[in-house]
SEMILO-888025 format. One record per residue (C-alpha): x, y, z. Coordinates in pm, 1 decimal. Example, Ala and Ser with C-alpha at 12.3 -4.5 7.8 and 13.67 -1.06 7.14 Angstrom:
REM SEMILO-888025
<rec><c1>1230.0</c1><c2>-450.0</c2><c3>780.0</c3></rec>
<rec><c1>1367.0</c1><c2>-106.0</c2><c3>714.0</c3></rec>
REM end
This chain:
REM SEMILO-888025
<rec><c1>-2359.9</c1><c2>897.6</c2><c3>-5741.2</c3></rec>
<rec><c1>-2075.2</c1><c2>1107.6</c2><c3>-5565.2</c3></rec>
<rec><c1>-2223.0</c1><c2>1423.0</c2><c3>-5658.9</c3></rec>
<rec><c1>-2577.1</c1><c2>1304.4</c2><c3>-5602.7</c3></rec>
<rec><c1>-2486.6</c1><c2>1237.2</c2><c3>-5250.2</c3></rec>
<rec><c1>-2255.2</c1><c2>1564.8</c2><c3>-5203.3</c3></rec>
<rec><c1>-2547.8</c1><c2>1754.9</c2><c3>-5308.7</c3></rec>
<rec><c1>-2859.4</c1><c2>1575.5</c2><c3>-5079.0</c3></rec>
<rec><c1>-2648.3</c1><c2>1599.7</c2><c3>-4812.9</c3></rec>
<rec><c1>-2494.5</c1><c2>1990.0</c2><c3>-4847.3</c3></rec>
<rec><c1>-2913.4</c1><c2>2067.5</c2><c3>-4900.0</c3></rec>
<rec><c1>-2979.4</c1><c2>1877.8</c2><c3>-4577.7</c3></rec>
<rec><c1>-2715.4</c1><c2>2039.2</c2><c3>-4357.6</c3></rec>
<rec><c1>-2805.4</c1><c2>2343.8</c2><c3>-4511.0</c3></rec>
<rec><c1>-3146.7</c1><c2>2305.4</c2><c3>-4438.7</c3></rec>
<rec><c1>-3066.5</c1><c2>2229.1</c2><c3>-4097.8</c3></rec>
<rec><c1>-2875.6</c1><c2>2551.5</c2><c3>-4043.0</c3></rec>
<rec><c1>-3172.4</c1><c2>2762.7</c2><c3>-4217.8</c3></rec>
<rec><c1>-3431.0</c1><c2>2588.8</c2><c3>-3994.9</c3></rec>
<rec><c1>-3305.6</c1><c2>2757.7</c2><c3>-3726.0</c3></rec>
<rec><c1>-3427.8</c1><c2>3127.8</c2><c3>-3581.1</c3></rec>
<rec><c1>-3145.6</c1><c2>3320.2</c2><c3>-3641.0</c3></rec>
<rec><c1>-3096.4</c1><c2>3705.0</c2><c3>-3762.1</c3></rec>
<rec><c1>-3189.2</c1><c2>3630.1</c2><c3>-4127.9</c3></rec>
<rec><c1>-3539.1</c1><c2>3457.8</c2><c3>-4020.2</c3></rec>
<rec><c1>-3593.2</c1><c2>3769.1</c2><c3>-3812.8</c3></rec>
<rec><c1>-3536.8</c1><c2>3997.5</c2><c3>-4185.3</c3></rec>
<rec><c1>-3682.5</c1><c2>3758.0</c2><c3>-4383.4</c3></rec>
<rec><c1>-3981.1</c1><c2>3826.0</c2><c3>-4198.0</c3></rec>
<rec><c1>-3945.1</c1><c2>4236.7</c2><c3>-4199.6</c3></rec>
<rec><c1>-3881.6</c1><c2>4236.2</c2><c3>-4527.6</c3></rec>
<rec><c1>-4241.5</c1><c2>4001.2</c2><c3>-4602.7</c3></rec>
<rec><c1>-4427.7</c1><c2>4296.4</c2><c3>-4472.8</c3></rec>
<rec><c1>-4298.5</c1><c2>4540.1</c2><c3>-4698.5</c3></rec>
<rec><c1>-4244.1</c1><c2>4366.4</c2><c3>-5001.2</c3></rec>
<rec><c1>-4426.2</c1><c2>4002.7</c2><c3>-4999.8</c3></rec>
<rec><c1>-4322.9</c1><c2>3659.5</c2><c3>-5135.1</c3></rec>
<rec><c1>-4067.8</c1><c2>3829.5</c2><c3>-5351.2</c3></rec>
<rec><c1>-3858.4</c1><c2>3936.9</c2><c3>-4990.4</c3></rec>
<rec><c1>-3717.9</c1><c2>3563.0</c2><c3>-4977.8</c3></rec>
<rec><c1>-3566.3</c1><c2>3538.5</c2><c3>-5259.4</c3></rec>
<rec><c1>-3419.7</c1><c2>3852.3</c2><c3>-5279.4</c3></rec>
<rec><c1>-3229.7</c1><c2>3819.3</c2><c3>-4944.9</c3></rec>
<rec><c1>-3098.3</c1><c2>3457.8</c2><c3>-5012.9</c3></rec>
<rec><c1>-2958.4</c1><c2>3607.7</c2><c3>-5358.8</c3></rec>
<rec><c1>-2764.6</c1><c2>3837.7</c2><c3>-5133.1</c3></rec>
<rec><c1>-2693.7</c1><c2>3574.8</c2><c3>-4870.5</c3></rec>
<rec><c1>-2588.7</c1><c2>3321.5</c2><c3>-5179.9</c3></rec>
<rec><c1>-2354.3</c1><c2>3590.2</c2><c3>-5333.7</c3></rec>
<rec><c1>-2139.3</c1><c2>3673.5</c2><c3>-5028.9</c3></rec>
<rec><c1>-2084.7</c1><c2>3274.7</c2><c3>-4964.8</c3></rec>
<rec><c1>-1999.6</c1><c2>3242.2</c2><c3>-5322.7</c3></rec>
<rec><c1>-1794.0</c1><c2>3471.8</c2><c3>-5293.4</c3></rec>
<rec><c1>-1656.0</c1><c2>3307.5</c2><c3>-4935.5</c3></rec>
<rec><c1>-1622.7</c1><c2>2975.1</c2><c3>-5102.6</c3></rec>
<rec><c1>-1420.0</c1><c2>3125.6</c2><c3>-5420.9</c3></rec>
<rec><c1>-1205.0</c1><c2>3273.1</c2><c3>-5158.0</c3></rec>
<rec><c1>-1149.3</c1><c2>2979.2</c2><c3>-4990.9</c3></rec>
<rec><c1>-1083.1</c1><c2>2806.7</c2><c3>-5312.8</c3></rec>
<rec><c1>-833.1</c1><c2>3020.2</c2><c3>-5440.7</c3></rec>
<rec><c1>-688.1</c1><c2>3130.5</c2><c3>-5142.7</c3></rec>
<rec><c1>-702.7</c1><c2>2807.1</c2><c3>-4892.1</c3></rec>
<rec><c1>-722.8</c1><c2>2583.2</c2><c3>-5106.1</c3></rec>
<rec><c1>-362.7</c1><c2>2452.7</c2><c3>-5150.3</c3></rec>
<rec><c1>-367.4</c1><c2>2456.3</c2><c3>-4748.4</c3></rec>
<rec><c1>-695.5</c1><c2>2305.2</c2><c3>-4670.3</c3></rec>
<rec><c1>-596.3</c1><c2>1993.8</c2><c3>-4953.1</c3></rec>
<rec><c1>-293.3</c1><c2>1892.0</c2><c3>-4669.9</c3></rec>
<rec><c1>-423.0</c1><c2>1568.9</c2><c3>-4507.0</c3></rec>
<rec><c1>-364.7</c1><c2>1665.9</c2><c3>-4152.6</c3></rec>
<rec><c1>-567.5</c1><c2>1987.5</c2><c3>-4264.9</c3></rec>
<rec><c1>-834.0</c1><c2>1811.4</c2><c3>-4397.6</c3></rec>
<rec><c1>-850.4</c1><c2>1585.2</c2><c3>-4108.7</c3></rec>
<rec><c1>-859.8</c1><c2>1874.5</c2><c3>-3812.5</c3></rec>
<rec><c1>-1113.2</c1><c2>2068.6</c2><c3>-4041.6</c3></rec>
<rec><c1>-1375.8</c1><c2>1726.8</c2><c3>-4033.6</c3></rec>
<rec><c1>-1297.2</c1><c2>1654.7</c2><c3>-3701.0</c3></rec>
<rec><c1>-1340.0</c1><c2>2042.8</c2><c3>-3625.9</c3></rec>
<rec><c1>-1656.6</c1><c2>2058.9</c2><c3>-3857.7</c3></rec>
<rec><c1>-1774.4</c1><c2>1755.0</c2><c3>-3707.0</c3></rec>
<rec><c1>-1786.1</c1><c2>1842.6</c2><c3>-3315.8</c3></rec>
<rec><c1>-1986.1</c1><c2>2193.2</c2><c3>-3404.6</c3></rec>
<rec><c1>-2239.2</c1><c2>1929.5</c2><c3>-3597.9</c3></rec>
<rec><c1>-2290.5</c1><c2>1744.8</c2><c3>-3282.4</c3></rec>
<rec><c1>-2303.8</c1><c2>2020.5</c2><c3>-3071.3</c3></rec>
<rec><c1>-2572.8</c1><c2>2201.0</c2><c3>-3347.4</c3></rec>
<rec><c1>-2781.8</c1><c2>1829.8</c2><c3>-3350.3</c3></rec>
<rec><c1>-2802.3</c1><c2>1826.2</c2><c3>-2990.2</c3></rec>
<rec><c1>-2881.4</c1><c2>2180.9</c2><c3>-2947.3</c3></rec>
<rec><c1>-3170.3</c1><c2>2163.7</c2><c3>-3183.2</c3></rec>
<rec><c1>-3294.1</c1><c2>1798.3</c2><c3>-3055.8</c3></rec>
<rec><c1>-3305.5</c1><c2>1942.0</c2><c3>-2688.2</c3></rec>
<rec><c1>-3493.1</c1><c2>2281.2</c2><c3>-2820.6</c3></rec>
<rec><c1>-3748.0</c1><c2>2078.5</c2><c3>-2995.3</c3></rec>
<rec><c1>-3855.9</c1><c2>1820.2</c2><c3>-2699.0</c3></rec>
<rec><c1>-3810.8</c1><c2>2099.3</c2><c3>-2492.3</c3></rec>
<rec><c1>-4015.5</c1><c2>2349.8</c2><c3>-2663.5</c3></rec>
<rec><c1>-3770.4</c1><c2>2596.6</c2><c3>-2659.9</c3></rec>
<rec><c1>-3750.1</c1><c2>2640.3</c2><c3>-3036.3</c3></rec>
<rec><c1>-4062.7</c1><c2>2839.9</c2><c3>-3130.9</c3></rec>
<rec><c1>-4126.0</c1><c2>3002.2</c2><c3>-3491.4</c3></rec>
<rec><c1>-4284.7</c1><c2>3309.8</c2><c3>-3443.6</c3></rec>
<rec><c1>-4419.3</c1><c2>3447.8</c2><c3>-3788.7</c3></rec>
<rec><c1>-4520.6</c1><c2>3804.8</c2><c3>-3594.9</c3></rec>
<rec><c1>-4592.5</c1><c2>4115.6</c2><c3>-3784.0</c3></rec>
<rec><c1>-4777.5</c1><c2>3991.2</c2><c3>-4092.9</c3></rec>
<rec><c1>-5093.7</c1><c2>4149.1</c2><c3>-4036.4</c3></rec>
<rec><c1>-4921.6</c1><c2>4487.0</c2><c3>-4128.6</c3></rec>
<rec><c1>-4817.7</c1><c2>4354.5</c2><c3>-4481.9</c3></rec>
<rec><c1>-5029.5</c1><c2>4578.2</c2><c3>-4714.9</c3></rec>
<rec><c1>-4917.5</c1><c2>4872.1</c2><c3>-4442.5</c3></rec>
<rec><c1>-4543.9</c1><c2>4945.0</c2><c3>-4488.2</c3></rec>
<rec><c1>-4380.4</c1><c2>5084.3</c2><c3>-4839.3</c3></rec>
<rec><c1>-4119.4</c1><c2>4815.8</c2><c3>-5000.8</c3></rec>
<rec><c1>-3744.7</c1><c2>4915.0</c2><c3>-5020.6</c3></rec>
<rec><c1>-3538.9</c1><c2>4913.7</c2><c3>-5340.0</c3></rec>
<rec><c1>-3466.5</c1><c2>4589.5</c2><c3>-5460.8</c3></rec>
<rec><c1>-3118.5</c1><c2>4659.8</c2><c3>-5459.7</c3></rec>
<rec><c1>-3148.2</c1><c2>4673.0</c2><c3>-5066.5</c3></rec>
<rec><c1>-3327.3</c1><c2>4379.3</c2><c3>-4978.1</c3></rec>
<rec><c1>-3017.1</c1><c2>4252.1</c2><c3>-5191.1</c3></rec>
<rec><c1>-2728.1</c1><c2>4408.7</c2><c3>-4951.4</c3></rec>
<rec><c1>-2909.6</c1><c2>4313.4</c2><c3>-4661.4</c3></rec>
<rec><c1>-2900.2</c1><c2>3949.0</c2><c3>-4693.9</c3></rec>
<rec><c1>-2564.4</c1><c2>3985.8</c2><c3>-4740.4</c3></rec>
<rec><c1>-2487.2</c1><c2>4211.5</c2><c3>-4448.9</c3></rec>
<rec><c1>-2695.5</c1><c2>4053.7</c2><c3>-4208.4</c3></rec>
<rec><c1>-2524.9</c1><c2>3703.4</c2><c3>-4311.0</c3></rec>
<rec><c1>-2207.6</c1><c2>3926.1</c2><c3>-4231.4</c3></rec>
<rec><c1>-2287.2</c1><c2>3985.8</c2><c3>-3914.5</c3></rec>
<rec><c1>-2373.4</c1><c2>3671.5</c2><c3>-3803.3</c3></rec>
<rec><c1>-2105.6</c1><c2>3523.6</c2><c3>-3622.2</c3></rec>
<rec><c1>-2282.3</c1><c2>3185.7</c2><c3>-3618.5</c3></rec>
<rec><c1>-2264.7</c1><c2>3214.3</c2><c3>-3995.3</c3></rec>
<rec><c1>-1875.0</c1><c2>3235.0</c2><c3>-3997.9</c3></rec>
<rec><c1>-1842.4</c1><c2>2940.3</c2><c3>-3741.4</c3></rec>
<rec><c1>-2030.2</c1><c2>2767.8</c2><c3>-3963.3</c3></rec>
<rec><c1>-1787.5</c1><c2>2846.9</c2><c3>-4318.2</c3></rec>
<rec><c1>-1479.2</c1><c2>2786.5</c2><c3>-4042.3</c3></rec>
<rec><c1>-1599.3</c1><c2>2424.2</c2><c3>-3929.0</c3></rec>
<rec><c1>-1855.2</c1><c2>2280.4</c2><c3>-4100.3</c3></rec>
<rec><c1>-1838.3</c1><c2>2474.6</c2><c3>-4406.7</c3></rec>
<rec><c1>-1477.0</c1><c2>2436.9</c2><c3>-4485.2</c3></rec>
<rec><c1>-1504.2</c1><c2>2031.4</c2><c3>-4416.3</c3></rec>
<rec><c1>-1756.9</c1><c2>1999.1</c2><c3>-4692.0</c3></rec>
<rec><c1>-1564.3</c1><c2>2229.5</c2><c3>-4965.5</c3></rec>
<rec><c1>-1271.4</c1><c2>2034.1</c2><c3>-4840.9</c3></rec>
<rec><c1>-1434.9</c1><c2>1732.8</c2><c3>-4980.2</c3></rec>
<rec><c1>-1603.6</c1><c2>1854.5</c2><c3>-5263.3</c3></rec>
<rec><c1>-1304.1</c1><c2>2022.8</c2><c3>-5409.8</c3></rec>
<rec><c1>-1184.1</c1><c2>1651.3</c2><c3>-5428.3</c3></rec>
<rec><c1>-1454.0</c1><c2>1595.1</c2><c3>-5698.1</c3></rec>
<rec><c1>-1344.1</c1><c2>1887.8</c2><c3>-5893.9</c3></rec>
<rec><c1>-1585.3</c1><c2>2200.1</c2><c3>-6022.1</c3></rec>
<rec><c1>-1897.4</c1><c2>1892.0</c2><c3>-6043.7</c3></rec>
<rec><c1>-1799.3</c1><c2>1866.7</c2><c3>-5663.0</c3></rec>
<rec><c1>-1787.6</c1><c2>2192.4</c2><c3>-5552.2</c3></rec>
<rec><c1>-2109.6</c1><c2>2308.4</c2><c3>-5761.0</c3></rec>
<rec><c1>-2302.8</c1><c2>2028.5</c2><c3>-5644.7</c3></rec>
<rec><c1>-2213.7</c1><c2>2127.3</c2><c3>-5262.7</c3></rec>
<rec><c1>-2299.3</c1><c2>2499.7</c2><c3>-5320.1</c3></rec>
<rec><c1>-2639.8</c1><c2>2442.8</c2><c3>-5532.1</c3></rec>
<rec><c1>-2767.8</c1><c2>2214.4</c2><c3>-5274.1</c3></rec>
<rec><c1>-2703.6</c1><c2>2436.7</c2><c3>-4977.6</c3></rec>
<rec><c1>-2806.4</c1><c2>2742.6</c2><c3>-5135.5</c3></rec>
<rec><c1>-3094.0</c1><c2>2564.2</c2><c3>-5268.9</c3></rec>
<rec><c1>-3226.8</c1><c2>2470.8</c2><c3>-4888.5</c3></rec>
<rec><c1>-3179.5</c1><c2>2893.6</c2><c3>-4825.8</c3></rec>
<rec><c1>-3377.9</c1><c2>2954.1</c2><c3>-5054.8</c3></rec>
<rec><c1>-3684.9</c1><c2>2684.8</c2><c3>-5036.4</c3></rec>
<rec><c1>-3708.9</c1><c2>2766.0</c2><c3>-4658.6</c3></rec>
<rec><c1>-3681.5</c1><c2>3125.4</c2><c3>-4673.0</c3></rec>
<rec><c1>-3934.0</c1><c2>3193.1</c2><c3>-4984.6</c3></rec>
<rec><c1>-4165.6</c1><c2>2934.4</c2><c3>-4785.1</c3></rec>
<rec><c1>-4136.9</c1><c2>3181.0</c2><c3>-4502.4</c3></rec>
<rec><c1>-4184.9</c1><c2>3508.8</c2><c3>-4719.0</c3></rec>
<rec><c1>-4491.6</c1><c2>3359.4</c2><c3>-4903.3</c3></rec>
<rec><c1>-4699.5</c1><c2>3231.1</c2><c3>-4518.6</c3></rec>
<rec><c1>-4620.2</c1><c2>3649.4</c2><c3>-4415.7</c3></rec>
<rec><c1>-4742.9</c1><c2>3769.9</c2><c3>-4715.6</c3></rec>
<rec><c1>-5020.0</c1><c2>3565.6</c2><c3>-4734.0</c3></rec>
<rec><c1>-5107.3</c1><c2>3685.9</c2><c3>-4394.2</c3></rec>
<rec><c1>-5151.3</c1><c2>3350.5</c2><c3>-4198.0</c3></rec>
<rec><c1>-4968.1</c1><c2>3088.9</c2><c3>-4032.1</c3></rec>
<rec><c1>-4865.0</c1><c2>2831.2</c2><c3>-4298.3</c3></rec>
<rec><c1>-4669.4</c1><c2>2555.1</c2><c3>-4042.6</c3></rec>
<rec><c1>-4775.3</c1><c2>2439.0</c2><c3>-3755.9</c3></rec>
<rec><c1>-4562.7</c1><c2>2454.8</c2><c3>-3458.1</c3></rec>
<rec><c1>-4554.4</c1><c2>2085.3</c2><c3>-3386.6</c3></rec>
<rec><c1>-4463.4</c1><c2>2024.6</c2><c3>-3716.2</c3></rec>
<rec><c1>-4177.2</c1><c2>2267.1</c2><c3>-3716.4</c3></rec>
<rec><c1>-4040.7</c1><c2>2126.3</c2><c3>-3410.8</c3></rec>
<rec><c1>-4041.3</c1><c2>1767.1</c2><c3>-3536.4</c3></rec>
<rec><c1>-3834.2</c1><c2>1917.1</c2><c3>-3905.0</c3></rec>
<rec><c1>-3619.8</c1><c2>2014.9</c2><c3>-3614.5</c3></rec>
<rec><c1>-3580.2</c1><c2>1685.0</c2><c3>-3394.1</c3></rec>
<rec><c1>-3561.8</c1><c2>1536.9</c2><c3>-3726.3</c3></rec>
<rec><c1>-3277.4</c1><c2>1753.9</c2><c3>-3855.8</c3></rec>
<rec><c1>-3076.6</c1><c2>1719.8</c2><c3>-3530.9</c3></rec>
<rec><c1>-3071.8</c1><c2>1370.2</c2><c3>-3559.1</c3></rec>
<rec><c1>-2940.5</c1><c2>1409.1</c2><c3>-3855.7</c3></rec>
<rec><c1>-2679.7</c1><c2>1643.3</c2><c3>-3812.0</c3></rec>
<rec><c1>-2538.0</c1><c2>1417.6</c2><c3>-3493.8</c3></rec>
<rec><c1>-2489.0</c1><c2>1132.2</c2><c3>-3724.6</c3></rec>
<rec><c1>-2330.3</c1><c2>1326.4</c2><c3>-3998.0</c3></rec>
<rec><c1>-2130.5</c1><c2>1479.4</c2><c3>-3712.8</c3></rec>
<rec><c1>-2003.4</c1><c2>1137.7</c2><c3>-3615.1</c3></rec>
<rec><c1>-1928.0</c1><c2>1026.3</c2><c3>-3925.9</c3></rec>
<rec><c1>-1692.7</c1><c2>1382.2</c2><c3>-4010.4</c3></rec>
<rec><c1>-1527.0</c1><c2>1291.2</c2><c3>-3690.7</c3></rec>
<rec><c1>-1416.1</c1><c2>966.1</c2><c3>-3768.8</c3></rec>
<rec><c1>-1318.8</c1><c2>1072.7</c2><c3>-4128.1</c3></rec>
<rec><c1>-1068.0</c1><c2>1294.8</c2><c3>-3914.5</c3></rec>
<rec><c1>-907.4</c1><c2>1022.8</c2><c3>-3796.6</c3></rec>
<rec><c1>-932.7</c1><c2>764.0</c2><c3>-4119.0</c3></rec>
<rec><c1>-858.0</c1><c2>1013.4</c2><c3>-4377.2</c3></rec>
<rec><c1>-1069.9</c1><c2>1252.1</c2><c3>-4633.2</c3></rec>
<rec><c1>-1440.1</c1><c2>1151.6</c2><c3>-4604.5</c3></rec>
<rec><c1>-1664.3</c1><c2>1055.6</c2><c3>-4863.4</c3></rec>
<rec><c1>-2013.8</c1><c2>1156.8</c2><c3>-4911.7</c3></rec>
REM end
């Protein structure tokens, strides 16, 4: 049941993070036009394999540090606060109506020649790279959860990377296929309620990392 509940919630946050327009959205969408549903995919594979890499890395090389209580407990509270601030952020931009997904450019999809697949490959991982929102995110967040899965053992630490990679890549193959297919595929007003409902999520999760950061490790 531990792992169960590592995983739905790693796909959830994850899904919450991949929800929102960001600088892989904006490729994802590029890439559509050139090379159709297959674009999606190809970049989260990219995307997947530099946090894999990230997360062995922090394994292997943070691990002994991040398993010290008072560690553990400044990473959740840490990871926590940038949840609540993410939740609110995304609650205010959906009653607000300033979080819009704009699926622009698909009418040129049979128009521009596709890239080697090798490239669609690097950029995922580059453009990841280059988000600094993305490395916030493995700093706070990020490390919190591997903090706690790592508890579990490999079971733990697999079940929190397959079910955040797993929300990458449902949301951003659903994007490639409604480009390549030429036509909106969401609706706007549903969008913004995945959001409201993902930010009320993530302030409730947020709570709960805080207070593990004062009680001790957190289980999920």
């Amino acid at each position: 049941m531990e792992l169960l509940a590592l995983f739905s919630t790693a796909f959830l946050v994850g899904l919450s993070g991949a929800l929102m327009p960001g600088p892989l959205l904006t490729v994802t969408i590029e890439e559509s036009t050139r090379r159709g549903a297959g674009a999606g995919p190809l970049l989260v594979l990219g995307h997947g394999l530099l946090e894999l890499l990230l997360v062995g890395l922090l394994l292997f090389g943070l691990g002994g540090f991040l398993a010290r209580p008072l560690v553990g407990r400044l990473v959740a509270a840490l990871g926590g606060l940038v949840l609540l601030w993410m939740g609110w952020q995304m609650l205010r931009g959906a009653t607000t109506g300033a979080v819009q997904l704009q699926l622009a450019g698909e009418e040129t999809a049979a128009l521009s020649p596709a890239r080697p697949v090798w490239q669609a490959v690097v950029t995922g991982s580059v453009i990841s790279l280059a988000n600094p929102y993305w490395l916030l995110w493995w700093a706070s967040i990020g490390a919190a959860f591997l903090a706690q899965a790592a508890r579990l053992g490999a079971g733990g630490v697999t079940s929190f990377f397959s079910g955040h990679i797993l929300a990458d890549l449902g949301w951003y193959s659903l994007i490639a296929i409604g480009v390549a297919a030429g036509r909106r595929f969401i609706s706007q007003r549903l969008y913004q309620y995945l959001i409201m409902g993902c930010g009320i999520f993530l302030l409730i999760l947020g709570a709960l990392f805080i207070l593990a950061g004062y009680r001790g490790p957190l289980n999920v």
